[in-house]
C-alpha positions in Angstrom: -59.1 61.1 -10.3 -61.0 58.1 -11.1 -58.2 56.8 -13.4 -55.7 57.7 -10.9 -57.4 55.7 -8.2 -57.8 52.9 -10.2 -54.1 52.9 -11.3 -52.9 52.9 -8.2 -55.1 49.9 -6.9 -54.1 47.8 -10.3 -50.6 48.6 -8.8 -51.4 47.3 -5.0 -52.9 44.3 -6.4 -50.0 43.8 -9.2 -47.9 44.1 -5.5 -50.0 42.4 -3.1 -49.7 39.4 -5.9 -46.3 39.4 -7.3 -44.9 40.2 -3.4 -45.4 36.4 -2.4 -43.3 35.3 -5.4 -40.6 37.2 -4.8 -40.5 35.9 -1.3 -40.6 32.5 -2.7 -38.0 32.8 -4.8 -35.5 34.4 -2.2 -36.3 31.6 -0.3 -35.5 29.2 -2.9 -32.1 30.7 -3.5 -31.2 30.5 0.1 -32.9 26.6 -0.1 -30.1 26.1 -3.0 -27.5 27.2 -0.7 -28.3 25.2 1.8 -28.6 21.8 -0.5 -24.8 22.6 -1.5 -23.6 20.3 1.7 -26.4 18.0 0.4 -24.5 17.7 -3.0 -20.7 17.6 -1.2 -22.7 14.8 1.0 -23.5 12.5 -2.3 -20.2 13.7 -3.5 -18.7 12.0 -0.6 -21.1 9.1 -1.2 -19.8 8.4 -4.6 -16.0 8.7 -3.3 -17.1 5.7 -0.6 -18.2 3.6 -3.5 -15.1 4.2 -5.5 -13.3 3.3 -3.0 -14.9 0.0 -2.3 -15.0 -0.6 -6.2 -13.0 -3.1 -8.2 -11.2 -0.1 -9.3 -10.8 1.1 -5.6 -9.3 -2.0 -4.4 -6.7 -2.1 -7.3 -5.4 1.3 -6.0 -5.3 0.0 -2.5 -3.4 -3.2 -3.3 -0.9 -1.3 -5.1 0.0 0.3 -1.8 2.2 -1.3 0.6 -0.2 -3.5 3.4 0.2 -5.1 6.3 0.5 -4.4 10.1 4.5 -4.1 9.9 4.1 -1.1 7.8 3.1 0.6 10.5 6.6 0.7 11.9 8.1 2.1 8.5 9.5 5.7 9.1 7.3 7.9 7.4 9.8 10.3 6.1 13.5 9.8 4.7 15.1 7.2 2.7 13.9 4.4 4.9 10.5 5.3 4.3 8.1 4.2 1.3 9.1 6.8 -1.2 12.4 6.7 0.2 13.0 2.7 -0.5 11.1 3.1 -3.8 14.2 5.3 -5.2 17.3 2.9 -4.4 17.7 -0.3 -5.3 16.6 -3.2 -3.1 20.2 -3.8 -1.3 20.5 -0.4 -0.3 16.9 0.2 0.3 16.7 -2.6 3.1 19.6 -1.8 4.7 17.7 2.2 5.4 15.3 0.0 6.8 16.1 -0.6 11.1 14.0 -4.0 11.2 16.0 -5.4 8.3 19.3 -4.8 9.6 20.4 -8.6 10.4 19.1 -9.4 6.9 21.2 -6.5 5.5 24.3 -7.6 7.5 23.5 -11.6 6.1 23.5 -10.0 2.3 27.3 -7.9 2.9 28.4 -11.5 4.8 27.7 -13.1 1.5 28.7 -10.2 -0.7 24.9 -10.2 -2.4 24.9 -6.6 -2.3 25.6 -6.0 -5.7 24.3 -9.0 -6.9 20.6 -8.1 -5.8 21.4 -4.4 -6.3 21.8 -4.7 -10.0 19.3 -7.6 -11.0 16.3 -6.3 -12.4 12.4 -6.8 -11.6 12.7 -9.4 -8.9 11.1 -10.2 -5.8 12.5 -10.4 -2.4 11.1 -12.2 0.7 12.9 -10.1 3.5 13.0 -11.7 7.0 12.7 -9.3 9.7 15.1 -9.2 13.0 12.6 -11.0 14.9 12.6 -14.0 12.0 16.3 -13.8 12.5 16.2 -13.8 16.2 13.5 -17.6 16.1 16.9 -19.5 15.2 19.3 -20.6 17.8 21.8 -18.4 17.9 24.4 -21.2 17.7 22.6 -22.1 14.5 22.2 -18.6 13.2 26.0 -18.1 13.9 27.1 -21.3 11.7 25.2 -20.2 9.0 26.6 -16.7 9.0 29.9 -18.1 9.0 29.4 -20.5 6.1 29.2 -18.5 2.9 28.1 -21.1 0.8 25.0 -22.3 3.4 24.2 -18.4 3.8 23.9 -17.6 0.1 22.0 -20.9 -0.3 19.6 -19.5 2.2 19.2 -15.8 1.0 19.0 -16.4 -2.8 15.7 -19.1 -1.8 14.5 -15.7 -1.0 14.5 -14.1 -4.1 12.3 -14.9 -7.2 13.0 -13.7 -10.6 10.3 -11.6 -11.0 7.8 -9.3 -9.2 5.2 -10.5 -7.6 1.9 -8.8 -7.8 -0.4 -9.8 -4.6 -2.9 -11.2 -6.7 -0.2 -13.7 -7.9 0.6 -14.7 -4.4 -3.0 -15.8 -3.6 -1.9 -19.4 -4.9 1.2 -19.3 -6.7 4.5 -21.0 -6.7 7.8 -19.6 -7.9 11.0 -20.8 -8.3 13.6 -19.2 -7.1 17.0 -17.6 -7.8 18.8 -20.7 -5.5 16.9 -22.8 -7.8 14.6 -24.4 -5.1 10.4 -23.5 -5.3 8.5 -21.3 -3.2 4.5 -21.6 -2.3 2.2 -18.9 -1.5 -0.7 -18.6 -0.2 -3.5 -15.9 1.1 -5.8 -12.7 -0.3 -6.2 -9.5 0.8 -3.9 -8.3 3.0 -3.0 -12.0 4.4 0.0 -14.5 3.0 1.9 -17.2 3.8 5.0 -18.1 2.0 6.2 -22.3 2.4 2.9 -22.4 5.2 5.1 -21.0 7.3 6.0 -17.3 6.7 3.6 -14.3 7.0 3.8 -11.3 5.6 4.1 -8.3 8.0 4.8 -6.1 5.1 4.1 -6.5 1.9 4.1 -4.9 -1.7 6.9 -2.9 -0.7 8.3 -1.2 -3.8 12.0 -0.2 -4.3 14.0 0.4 -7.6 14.2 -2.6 -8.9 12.4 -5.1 -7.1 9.1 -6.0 -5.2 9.6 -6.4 -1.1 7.4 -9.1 0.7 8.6 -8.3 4.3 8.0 -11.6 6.5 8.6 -13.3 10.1 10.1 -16.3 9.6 13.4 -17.4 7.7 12.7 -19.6 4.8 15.2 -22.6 4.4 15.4 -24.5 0.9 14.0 -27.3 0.4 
């Protein structure tokens, strides 16, 4: 019996011992459980930092930018992905702010001029740059094919234009004349005169630079 009794209190103690471990070490589990958000937390950190990385600020100046963009239909071929799959002709003309430009480029049969060159850059003029000339003046021009294609071939370079080459460039032009550029980040002025609303805009074959104000040649 004396054995017995002294097996069984080696066992309480081996218990009364090894008990508070156990208890630890459930509680440690449900502590790792409990960090995970901690670790999605300093995933999300790392994300952040990407983001505002060199690397991170490539991506996001690939993407079209600029407070225009807003008012780019989100689905459809006048959308982003929409204008990136037809070439820049057809593109602008799925695009409602453009229309005035579009209707400039059939008046001087550019259509398939732009349509078919390949890697260029286009300085679009919205309806509103359209609408800051005179309207006797803007119908003279439209009515003089020589003057109009003049005026919309200054607004196409030979090339596309990255926004980094825009933050002090100058580019000549398929009329011939030079264009000046000026900016960073998501601000640029073409001639000193033109922003861009919307830019980096990307469509078959050519780079889109949407802007307020008509440029004329100089």
């Amino acid at each position: 019996m004396n054995s017995m009794q002294i097996r069984r209190t080696g066992i309480a103690v081996a218990a009364a011992v090894l008990l508070p471990f156990s208890l630890a070490a459930c509680s440690g589990a449900s502590g790792d459980t409990g960090a995970a958000p901690g670790a999605t937390a300093t995933a999300g950190d790392s994300a952040r930092t990407d983001a505002s990385s060199p690397a991170g600020d490539a991506m996001t100046m690939d993407q079209p930018f600029g407070p225009a963009c807003a008012g780019v239909p989100k689905e459809g071929a006048g959308s982003f992905d929409g204008m990136a799959k037809d070439p820049v002709a057809t593109a602008a003309s799925n695009n409602p702010a453009l229309s005035t430009l579009v209707s400039a480029v059939k008046q001087a049969g550019l259509v398939d001029t732009l349509n078919n060159a390949k890697d260029i850059t286009v300085f679009a003029p919205t309806n509103a740059a359209f609408a800051k000339i005179p309207k006797a003046d803007l119908d003279k021009v439209l009515a003089d094919k020589e003057l109009l294609t003049k005026i919309l071939t200054y607004h196409v370079v030979g090339e596309r234009l990255t926004p980094k080459q825009l933050e002090n460039g100058s580019f000549e032009t398929l009329q011939k004349g030079m264009v000046t550029t000026k900016g960073s980040g998501e601000a640029y002025k073409v001639n000193d005169t033109a922003a861009v609303v919307c830019g980096n805009v990307k469509t078959a074959n050519a780079d889109v630079y949407i802007i307020d104000t008509v440029l004329m040649p100089k």
